[in-house]
C-alpha atoms as an extended CHARMM CRD file, in Angstrom:
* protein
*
        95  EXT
         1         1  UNK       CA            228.1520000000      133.0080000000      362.2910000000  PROA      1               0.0000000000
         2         2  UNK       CA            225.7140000000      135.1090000000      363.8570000000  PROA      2               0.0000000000
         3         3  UNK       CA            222.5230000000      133.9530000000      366.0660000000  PROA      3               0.0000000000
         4         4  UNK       CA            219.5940000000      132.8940000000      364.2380000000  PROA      4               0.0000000000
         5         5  UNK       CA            217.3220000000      135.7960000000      364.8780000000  PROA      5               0.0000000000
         6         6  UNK       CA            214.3630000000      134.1450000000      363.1420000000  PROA      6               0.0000000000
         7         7  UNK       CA            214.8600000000      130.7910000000      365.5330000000  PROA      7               0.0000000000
         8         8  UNK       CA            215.2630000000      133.3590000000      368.6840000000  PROA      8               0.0000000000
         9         9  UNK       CA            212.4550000000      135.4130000000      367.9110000000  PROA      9               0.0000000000
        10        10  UNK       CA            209.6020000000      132.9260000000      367.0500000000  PROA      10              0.0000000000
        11        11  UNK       CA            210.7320000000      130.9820000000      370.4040000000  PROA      11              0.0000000000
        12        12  UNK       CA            210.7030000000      133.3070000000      372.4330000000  PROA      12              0.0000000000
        13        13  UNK       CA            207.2160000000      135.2260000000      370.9120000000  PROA      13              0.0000000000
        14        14  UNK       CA            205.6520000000      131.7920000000      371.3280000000  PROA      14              0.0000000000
        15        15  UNK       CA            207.0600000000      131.8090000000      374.9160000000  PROA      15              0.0000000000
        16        16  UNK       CA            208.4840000000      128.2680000000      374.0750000000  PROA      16              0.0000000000
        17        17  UNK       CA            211.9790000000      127.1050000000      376.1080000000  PROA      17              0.0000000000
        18        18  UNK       CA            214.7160000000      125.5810000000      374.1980000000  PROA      18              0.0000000000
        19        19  UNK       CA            214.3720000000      122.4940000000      375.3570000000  PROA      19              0.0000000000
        20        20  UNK       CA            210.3510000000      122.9760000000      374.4660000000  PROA      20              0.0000000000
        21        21  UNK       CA            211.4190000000      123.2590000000      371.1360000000  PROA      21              0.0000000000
        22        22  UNK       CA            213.7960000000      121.1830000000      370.3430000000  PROA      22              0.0000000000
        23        23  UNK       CA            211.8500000000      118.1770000000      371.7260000000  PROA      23              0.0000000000
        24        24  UNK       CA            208.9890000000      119.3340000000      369.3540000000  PROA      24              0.0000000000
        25        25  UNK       CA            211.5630000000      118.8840000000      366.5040000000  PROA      25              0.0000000000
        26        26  UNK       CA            213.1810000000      115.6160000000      368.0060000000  PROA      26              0.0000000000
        27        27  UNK       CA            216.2300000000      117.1020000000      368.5420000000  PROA      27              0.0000000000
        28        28  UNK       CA            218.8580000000      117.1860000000      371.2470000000  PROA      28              0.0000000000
        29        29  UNK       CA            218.5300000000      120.7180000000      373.5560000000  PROA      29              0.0000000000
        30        30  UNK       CA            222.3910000000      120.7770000000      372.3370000000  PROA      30              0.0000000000
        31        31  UNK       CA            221.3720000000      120.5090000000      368.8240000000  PROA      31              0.0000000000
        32        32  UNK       CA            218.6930000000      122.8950000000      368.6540000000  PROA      32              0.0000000000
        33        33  UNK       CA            220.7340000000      125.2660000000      370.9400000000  PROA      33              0.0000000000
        34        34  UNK       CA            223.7480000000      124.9150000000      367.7880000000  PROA      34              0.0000000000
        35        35  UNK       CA            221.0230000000      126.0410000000      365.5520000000  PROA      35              0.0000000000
        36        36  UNK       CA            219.8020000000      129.4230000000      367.0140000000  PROA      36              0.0000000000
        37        37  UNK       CA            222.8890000000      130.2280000000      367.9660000000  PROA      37              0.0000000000
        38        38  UNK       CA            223.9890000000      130.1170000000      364.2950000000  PROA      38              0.0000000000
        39        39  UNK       CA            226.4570000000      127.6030000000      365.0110000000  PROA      39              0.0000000000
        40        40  UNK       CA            224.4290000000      124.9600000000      362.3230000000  PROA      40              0.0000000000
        41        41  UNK       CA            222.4230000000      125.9600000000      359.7040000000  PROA      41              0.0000000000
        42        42  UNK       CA            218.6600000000      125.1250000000      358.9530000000  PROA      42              0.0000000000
        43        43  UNK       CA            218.1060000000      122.4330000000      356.2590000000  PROA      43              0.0000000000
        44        44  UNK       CA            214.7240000000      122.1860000000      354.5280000000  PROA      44              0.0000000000
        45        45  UNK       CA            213.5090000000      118.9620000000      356.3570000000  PROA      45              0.0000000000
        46        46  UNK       CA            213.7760000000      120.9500000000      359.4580000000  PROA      46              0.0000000000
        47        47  UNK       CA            212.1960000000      124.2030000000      357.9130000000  PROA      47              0.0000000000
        48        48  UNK       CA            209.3700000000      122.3040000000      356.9850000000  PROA      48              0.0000000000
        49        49  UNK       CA            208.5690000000      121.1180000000      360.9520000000  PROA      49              0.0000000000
        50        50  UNK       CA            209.8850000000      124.5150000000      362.6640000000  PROA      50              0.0000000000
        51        51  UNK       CA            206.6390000000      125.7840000000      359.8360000000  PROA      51              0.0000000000
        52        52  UNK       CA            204.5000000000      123.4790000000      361.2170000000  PROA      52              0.0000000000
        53        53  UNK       CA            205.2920000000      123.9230000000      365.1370000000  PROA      53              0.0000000000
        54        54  UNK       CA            204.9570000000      127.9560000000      364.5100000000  PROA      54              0.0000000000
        55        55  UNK       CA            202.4990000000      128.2640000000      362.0330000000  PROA      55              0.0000000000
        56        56  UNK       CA            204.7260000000      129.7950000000      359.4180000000  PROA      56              0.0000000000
        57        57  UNK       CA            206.1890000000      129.3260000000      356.0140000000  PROA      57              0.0000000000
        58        58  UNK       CA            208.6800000000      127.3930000000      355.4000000000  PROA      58              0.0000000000
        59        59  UNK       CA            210.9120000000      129.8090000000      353.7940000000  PROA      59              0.0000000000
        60        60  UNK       CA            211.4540000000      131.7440000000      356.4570000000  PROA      60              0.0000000000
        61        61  UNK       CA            213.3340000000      129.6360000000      358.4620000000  PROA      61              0.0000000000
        62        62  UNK       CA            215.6160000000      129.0590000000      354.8800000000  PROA      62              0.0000000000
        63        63  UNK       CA            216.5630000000      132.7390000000      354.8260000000  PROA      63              0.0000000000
        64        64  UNK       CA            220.3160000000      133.4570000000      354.3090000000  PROA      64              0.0000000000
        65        65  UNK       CA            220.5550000000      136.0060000000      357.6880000000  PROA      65              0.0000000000
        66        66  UNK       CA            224.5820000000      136.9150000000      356.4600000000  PROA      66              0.0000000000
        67        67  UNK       CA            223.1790000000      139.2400000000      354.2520000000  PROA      67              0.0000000000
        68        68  UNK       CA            219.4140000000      140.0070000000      355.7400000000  PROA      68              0.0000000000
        69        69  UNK       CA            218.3360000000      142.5660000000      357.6830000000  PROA      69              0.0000000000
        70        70  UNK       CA            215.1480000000      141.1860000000      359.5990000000  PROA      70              0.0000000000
        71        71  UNK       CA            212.2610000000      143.3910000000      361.2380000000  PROA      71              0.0000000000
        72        72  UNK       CA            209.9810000000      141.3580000000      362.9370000000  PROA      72              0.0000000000
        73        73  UNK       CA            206.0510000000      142.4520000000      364.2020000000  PROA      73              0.0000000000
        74        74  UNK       CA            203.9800000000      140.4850000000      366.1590000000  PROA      74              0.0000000000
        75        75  UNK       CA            200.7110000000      141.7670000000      365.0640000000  PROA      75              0.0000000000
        76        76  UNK       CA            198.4950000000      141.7940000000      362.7400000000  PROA      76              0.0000000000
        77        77  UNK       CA            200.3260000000      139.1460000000      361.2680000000  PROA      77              0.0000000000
        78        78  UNK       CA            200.0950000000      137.1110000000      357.9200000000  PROA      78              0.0000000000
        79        79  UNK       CA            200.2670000000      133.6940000000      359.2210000000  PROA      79              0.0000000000
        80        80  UNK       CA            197.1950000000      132.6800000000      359.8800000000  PROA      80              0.0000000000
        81        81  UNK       CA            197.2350000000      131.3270000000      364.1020000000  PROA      81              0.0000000000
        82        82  UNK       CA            201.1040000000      132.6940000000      364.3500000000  PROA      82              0.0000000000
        83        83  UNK       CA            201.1680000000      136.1590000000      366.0120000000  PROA      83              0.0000000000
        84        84  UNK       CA            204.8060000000      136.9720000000      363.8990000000  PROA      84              0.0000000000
        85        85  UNK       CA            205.3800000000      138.4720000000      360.7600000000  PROA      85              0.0000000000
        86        86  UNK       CA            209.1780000000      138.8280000000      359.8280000000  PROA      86              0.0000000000
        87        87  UNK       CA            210.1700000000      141.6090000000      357.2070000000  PROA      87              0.0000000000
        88        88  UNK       CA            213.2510000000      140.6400000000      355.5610000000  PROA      88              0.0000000000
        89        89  UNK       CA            215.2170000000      143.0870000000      353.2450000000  PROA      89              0.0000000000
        90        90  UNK       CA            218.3730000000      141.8640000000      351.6080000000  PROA      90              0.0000000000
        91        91  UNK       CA            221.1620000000      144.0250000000      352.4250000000  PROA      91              0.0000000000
        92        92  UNK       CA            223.4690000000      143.2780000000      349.4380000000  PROA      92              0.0000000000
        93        93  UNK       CA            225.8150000000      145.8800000000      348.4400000000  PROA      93              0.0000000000
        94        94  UNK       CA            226.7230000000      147.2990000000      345.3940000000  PROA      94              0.0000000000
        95        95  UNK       CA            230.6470000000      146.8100000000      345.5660000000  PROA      95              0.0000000000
């Protein structure tokens, strides 16, 4: 599975450490470190607090990333007190 790209790049805009996070989400650094690096996947109870802790929806953090391409800006965002926007385009081919 590859790394959660969404996970890596709203920690590391937010210049948050792993363990930073995952104590915010009251989870193990193990646990949270299984999660960005795509080894678990996202469920919506923990969507719903990684949208609170970065100011974000919720769907985001839902995204299938197997077949997303992500572009991600970090200004002039849509999130109101989050300084990242993430562009997703589904990447689906036509096989």
């Amino acid at each position: 599975m590859p790394m959660n790209f969404i996970l890596y790049s709203f920690r590391r805009y937010h210049q948050l450490s792993k363990e930073m996070v995952a104590n915010n989400l009251r989870l193990s650094t193990e646990e949270y470190e299984e999660l960005e690096s795509g080894c678990s996947l996202v469920f919506p109870e923990l969507a719903k607090k990684l949208s609170v802790l970065y100011n974000a929806p919720k769907y985001l953090f839902l995204i299938d990333q197997t077949k997303t391409s992500f572009q991600v800006f970090f200004n002039n965002n849509h999130f109101e007190n989050s300084n990242a926007f993430v562009n997703n385009q589904h990447v689906d081919s036509f096989q």
